[in-house]
HTML snippet that shows the backbone in 3Dmol.js (N, CA, C, O; Angstrom):
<script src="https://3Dmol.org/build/3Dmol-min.js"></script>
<div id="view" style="width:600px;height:400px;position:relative"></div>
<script>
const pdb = `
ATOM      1  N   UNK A   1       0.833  -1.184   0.000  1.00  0.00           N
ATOM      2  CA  UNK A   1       0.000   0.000   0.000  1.00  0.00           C
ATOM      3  C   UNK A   1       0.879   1.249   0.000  1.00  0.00           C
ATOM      4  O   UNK A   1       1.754   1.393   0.854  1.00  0.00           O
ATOM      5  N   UNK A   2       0.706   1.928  -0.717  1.00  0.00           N
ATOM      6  CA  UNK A   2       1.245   3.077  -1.187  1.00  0.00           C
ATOM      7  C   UNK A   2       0.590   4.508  -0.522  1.00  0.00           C
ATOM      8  O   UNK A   2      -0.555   4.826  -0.844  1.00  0.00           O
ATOM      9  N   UNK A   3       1.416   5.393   0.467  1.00  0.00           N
ATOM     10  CA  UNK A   3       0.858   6.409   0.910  1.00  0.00           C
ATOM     11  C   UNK A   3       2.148   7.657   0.273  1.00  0.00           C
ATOM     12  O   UNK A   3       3.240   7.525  -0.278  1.00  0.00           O
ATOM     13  N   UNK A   4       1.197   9.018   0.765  1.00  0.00           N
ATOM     14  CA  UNK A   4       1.519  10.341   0.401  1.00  0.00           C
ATOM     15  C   UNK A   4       1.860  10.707   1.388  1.00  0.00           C
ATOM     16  O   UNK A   4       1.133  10.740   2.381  1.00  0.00           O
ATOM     17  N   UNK A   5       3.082  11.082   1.356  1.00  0.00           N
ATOM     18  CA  UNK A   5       3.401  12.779   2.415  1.00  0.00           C
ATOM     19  C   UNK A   5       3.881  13.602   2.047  1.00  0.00           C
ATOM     20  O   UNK A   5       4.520  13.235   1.060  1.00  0.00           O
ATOM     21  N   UNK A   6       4.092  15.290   2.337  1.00  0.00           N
ATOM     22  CA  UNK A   6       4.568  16.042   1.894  1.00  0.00           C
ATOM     23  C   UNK A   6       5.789  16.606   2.417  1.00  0.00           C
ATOM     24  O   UNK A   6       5.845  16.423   3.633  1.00  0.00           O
ATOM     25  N   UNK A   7       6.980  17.341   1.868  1.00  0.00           N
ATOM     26  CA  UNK A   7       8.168  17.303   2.755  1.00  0.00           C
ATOM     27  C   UNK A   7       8.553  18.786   1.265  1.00  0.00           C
ATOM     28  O   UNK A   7       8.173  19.140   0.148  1.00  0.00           O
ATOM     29  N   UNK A   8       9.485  19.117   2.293  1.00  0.00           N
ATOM     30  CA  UNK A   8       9.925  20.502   1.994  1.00  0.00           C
ATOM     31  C   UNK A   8      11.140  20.789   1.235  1.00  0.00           C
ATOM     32  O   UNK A   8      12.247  20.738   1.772  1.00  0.00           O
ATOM     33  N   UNK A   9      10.967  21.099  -0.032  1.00  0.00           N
ATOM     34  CA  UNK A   9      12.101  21.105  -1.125  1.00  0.00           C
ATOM     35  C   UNK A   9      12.532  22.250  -1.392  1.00  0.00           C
ATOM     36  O   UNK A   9      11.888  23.060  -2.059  1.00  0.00           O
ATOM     37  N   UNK A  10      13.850  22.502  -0.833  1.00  0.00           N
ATOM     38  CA  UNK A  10      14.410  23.852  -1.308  1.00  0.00           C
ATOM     39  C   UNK A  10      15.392  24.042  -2.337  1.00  0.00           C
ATOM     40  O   UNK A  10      16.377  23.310  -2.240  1.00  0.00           O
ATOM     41  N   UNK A  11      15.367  24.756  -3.192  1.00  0.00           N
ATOM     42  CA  UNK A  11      15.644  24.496  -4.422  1.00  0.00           C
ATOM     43  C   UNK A  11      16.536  26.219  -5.264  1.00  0.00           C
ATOM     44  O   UNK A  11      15.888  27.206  -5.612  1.00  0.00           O
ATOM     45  N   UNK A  12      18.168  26.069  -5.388  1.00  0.00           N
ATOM     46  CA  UNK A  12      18.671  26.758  -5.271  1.00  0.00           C
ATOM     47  C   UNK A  12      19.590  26.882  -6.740  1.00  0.00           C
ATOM     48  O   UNK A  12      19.616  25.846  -7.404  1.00  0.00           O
ATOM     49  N   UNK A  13      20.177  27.811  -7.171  1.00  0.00           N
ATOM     50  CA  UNK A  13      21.262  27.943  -8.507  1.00  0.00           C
ATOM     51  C   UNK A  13      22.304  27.764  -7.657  1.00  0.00           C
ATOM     52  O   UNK A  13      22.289  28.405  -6.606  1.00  0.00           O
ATOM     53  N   UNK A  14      23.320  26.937  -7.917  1.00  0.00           N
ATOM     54  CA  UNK A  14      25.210  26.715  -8.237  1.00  0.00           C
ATOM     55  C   UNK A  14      25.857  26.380  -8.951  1.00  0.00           C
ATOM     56  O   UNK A  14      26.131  25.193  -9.126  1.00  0.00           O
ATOM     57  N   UNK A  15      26.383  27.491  -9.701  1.00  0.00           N
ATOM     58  CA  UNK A  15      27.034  27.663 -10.615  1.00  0.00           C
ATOM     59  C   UNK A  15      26.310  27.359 -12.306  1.00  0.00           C
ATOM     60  O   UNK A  15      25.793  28.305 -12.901  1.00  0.00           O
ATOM     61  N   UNK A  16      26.353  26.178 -12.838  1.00  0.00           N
ATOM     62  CA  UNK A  16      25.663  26.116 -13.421  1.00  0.00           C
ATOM     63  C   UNK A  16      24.308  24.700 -13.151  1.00  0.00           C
ATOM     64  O   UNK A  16      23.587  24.134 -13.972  1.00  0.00           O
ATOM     65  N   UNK A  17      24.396  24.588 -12.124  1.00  0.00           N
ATOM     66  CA  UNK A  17      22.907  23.626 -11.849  1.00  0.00           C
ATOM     67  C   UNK A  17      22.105  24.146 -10.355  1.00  0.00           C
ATOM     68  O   UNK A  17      22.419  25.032  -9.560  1.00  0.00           O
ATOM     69  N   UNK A  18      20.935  23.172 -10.368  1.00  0.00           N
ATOM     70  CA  UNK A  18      20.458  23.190  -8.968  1.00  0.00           C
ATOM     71  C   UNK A  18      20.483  22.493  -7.967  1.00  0.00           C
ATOM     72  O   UNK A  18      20.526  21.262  -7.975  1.00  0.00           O
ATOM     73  N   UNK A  19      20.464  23.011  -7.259  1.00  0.00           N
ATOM     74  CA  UNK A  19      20.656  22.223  -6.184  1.00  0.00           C
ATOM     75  C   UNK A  19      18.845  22.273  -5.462  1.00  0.00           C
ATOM     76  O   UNK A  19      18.037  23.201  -5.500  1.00  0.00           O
ATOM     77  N   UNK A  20      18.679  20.572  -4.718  1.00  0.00           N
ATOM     78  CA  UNK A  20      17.474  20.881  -4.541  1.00  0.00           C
ATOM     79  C   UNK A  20      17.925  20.001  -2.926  1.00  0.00           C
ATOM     80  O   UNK A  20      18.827  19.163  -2.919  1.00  0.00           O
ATOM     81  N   UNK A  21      17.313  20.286  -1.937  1.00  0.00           N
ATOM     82  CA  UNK A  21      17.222  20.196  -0.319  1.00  0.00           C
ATOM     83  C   UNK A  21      16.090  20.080   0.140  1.00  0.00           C
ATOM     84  O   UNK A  21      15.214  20.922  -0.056  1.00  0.00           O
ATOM     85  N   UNK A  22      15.890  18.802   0.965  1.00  0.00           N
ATOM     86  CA  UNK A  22      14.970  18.382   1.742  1.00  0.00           C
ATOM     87  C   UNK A  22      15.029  18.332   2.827  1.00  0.00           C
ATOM     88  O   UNK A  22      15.102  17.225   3.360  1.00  0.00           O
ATOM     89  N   UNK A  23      15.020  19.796   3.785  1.00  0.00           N
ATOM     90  CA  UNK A  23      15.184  19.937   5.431  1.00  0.00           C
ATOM     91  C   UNK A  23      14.614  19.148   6.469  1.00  0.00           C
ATOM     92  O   UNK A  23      14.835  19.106   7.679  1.00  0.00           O
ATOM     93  N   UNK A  24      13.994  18.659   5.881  1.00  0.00           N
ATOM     94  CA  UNK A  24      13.052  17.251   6.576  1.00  0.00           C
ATOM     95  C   UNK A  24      13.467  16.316   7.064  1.00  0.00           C
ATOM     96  O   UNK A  24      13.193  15.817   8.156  1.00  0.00           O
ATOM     97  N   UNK A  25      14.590  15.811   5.818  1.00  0.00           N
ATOM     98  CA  UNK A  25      15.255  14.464   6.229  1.00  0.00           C
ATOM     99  C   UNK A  25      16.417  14.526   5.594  1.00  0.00           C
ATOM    100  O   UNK A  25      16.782  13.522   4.982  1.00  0.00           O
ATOM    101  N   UNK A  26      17.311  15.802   5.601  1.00  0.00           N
ATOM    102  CA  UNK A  26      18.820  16.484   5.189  1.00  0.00           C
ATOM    103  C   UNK A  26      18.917  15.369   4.301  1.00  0.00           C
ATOM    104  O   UNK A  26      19.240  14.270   4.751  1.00  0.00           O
ATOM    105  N   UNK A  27      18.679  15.529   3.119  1.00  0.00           N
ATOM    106  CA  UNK A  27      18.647  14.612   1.806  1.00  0.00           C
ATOM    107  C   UNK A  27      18.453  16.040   0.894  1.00  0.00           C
ATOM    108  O   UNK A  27      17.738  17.030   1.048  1.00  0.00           O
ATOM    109  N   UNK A  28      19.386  15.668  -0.064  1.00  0.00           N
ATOM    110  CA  UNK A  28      20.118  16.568  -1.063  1.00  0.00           C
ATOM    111  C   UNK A  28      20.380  15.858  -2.655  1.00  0.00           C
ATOM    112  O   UNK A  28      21.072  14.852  -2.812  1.00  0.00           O
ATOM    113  N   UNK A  29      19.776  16.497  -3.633  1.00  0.00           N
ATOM    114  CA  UNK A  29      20.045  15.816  -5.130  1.00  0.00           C
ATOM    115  C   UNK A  29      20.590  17.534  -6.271  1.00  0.00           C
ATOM    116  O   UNK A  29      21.240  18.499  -5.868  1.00  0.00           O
ATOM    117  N   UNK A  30      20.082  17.332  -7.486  1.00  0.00           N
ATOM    118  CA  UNK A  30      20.724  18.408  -8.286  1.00  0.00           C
ATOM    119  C   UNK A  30      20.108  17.942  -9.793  1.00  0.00           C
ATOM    120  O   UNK A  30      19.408  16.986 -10.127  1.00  0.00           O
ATOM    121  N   UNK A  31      20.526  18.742 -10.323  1.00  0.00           N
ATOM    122  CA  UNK A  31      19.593  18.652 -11.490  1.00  0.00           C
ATOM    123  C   UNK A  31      19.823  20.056 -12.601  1.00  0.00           C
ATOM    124  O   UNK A  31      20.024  21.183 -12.147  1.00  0.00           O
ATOM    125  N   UNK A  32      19.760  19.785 -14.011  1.00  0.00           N
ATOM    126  CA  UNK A  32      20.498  20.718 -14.974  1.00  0.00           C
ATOM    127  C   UNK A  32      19.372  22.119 -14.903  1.00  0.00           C
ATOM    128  O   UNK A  32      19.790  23.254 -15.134  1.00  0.00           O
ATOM    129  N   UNK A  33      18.260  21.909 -14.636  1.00  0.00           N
ATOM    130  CA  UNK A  33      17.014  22.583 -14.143  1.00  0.00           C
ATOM    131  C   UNK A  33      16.361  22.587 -12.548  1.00  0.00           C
ATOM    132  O   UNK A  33      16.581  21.929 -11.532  1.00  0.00           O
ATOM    133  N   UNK A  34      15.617  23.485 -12.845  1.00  0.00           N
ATOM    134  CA  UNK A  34      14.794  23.489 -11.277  1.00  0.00           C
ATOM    135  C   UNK A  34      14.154  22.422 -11.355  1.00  0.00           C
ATOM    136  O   UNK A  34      14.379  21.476 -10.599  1.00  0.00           O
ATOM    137  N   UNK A  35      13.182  22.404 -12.356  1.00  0.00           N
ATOM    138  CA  UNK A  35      12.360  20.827 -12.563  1.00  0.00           C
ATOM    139  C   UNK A  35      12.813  19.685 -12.505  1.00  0.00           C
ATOM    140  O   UNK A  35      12.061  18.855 -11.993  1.00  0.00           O
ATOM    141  N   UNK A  36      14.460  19.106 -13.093  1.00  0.00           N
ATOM    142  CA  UNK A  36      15.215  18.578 -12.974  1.00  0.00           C
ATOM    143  C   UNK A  36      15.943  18.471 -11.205  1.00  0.00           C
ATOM    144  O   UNK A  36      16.325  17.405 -10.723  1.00  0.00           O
ATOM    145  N   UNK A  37      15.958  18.831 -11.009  1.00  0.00           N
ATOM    146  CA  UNK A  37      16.764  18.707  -9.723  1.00  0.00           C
ATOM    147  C   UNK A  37      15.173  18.210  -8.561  1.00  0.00           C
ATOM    148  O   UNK A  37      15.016  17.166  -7.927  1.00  0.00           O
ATOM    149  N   UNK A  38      14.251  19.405  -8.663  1.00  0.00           N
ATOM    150  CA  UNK A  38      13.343  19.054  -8.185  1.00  0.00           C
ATOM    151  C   UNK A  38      12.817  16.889  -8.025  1.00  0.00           C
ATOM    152  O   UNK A  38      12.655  16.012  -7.177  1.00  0.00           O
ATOM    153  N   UNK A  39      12.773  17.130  -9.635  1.00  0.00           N
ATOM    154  CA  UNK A  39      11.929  15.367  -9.638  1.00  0.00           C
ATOM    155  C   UNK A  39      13.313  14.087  -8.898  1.00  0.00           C
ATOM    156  O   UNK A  39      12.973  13.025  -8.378  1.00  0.00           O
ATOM    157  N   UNK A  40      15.022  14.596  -9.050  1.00  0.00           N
ATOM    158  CA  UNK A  40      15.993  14.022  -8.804  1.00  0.00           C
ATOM    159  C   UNK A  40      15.521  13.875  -7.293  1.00  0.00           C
ATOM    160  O   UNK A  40      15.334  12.841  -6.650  1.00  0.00           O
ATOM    161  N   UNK A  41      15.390  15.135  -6.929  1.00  0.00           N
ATOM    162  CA  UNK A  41      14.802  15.001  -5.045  1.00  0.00           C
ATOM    163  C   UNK A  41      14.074  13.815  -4.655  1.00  0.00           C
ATOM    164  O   UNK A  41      14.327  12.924  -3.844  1.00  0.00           O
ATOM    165  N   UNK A  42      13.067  14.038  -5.468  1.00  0.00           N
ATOM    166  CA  UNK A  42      11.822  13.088  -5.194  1.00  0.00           C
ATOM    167  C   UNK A  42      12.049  11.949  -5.222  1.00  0.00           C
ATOM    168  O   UNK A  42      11.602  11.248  -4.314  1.00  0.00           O
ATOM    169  N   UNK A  43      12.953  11.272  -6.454  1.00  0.00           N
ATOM    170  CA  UNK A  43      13.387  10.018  -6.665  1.00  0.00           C
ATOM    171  C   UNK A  43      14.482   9.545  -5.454  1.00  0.00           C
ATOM    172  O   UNK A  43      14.409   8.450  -4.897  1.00  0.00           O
ATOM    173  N   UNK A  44      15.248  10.310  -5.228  1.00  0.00           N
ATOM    174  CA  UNK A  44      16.293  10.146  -3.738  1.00  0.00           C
ATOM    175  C   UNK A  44      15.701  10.323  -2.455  1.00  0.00           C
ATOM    176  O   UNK A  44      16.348  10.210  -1.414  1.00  0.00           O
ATOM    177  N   UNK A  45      14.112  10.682  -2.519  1.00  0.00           N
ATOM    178  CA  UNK A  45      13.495  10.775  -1.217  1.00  0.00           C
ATOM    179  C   UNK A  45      12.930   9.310  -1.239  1.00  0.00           C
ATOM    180  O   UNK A  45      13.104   8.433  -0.393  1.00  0.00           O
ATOM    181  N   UNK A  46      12.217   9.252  -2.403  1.00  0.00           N
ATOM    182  CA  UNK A  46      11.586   8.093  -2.497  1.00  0.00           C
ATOM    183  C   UNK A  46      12.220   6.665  -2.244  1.00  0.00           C
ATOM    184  O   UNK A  46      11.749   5.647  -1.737  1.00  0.00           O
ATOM    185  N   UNK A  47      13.604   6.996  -2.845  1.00  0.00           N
ATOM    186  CA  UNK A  47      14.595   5.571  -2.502  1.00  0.00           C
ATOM    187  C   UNK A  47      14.942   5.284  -1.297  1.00  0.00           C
ATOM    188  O   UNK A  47      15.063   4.114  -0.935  1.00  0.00           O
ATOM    189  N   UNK A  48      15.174   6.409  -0.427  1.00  0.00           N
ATOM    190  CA  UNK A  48      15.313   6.526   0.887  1.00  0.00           C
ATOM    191  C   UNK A  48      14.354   5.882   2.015  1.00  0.00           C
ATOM    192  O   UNK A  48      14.634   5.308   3.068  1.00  0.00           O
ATOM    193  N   UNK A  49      12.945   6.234   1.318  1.00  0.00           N
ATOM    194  CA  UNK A  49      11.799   5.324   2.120  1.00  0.00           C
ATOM    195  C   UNK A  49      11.904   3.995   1.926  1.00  0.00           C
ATOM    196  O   UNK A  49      11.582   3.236   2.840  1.00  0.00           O
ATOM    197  N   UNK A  50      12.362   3.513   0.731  1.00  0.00           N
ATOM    198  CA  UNK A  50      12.040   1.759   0.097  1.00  0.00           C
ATOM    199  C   UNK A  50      13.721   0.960   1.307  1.00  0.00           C
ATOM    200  O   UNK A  50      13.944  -0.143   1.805  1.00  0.00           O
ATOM    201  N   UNK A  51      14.344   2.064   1.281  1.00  0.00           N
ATOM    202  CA  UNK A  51      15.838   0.980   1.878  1.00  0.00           C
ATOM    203  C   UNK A  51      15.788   1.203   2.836  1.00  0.00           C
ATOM    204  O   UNK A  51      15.920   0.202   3.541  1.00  0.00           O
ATOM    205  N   UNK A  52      15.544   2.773   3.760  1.00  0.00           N
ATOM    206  CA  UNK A  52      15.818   2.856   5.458  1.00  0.00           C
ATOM    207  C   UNK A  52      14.874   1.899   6.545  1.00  0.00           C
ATOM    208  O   UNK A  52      13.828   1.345   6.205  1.00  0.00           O
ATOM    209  N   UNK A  53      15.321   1.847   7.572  1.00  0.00           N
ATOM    210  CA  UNK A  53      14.500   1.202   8.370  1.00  0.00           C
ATOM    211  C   UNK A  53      13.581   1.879   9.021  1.00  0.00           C
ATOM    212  O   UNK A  53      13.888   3.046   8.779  1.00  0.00           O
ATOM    213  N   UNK A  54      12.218   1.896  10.005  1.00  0.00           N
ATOM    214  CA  UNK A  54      11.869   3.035  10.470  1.00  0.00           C
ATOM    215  C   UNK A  54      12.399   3.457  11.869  1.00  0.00           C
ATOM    216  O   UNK A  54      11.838   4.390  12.445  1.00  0.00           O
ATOM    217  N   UNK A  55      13.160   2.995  12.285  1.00  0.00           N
ATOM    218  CA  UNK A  55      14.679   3.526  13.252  1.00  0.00           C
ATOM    219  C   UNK A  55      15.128   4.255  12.517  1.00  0.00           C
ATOM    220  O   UNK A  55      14.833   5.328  13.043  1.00  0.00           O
ATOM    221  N   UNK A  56      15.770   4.533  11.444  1.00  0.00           N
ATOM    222  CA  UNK A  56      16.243   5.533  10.842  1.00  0.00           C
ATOM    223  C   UNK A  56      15.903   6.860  10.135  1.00  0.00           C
ATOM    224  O   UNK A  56      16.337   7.996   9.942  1.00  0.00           O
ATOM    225  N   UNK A  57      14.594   5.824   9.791  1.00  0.00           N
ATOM    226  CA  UNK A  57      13.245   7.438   9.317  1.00  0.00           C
ATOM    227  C   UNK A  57      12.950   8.062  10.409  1.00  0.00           C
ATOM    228  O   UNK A  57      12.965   9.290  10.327  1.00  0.00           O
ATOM    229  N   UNK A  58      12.742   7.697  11.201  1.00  0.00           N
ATOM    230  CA  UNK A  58      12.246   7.980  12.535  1.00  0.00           C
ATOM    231  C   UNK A  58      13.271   9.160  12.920  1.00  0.00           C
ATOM    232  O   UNK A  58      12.960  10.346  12.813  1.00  0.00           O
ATOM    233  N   UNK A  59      14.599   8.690  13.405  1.00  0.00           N
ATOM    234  CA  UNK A  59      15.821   9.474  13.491  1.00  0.00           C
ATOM    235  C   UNK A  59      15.800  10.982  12.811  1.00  0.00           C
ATOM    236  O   UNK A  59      15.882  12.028  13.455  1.00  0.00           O
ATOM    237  N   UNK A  60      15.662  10.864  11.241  1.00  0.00           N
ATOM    238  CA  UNK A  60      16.208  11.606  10.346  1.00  0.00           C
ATOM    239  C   UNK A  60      15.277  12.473  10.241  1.00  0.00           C
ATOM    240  O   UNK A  60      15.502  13.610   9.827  1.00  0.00           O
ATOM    241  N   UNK A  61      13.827  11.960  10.684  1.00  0.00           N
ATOM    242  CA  UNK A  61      13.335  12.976  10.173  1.00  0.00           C
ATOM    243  C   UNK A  61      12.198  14.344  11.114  1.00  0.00           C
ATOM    244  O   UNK A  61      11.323  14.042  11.925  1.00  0.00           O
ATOM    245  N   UNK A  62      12.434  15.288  10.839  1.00  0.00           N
ATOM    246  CA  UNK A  62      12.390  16.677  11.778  1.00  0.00           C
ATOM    247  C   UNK A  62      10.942  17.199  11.288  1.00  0.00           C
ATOM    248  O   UNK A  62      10.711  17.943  10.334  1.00  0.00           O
ATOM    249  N   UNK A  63      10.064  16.638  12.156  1.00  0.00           N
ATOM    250  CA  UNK A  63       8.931  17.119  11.701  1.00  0.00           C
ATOM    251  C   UNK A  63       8.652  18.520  12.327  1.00  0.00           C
ATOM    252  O   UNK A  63       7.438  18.718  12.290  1.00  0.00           O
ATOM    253  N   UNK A  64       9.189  19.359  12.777  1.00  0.00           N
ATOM    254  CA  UNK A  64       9.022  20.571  13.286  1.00  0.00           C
ATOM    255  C   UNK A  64       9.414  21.587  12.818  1.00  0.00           C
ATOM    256  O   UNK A  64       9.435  22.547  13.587  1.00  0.00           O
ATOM    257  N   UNK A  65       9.913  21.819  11.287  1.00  0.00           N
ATOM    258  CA  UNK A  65      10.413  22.108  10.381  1.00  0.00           C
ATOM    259  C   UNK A  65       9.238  23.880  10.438  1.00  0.00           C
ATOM    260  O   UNK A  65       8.043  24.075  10.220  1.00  0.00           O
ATOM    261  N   UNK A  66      10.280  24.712  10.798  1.00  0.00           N
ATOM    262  CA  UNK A  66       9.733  25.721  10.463  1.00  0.00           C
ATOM    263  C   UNK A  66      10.684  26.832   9.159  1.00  0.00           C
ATOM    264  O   UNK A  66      11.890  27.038   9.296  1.00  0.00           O
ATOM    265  N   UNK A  67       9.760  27.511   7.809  1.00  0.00           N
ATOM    266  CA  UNK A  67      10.987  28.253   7.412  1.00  0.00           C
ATOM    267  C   UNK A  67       9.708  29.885   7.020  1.00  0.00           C
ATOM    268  O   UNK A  67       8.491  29.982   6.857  1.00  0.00           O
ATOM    269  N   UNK A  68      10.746  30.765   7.022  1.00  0.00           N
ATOM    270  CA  UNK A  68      10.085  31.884   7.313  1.00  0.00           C
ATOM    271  C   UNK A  68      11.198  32.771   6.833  1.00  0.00           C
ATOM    272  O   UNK A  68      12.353  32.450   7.111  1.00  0.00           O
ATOM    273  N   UNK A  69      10.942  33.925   6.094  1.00  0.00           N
ATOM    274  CA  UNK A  69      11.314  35.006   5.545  1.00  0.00           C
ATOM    275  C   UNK A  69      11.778  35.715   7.148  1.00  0.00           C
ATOM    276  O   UNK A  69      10.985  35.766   8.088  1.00  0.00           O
ATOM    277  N   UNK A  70      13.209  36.226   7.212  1.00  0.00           N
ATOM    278  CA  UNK A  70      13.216  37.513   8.094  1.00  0.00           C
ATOM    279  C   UNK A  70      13.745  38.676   7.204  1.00  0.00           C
ATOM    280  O   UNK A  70      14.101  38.786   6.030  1.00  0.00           O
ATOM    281  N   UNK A  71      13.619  39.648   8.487  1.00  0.00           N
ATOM    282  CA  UNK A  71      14.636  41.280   7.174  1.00  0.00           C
ATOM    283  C   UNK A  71      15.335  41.323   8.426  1.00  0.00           C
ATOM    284  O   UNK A  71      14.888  41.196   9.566  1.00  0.00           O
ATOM    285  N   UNK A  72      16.592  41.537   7.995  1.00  0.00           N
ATOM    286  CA  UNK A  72      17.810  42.131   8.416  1.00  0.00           C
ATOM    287  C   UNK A  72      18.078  43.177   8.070  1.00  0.00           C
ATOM    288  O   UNK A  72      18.102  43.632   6.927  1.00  0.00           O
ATOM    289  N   UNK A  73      18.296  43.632   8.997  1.00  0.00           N
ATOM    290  CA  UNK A  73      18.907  45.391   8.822  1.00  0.00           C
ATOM    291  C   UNK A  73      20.705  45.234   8.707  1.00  0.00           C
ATOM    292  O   UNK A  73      21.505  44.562   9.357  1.00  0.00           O
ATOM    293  N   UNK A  74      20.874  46.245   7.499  1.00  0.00           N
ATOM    294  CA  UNK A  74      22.378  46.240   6.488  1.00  0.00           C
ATOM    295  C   UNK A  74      22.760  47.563   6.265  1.00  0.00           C
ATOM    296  O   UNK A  74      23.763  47.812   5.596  1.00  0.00           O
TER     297      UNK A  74
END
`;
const viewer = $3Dmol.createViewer("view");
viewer.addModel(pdb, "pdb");
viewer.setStyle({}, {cartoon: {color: "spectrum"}});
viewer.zoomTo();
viewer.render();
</script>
């Protein structure tokens, strides 16, 4: 049985690719595009569920995940 969850992809330019980040469960992929790097995420999140144990999901992953815009004064 196959379930859904949602998890938080941050998704950045270096140099010439992206970089895409999952603060959830510090899992990291890349990709020649945003879309590209994006779906690479998904597939390295997804592999991550099929091999870890849930001792280790459990571990890794930070469900208290807050992210929020501040302003700094410069």
């Amino acid at each position: 049985m196959n379930r859904k969850i949602e998890l938080t992809a941050v998704i950045e330019k270096e140099d010439n690719l992206y970089i895409s980040f999952c603060p959830e469960l510090d899992i990291a992929s890349q990709g020649d595009t945003p879309d590209k790097a994006k779906s690479n995420l998904v597939e390295a999140l997804e592999l991550f569920y099929e091999t870890a144990s849930e001792t280790e999901i459990s571990k890794r992953l930070h469900n208290e995940l807050q992210i929020s815009r501040v302003t700094v004064n410069i």
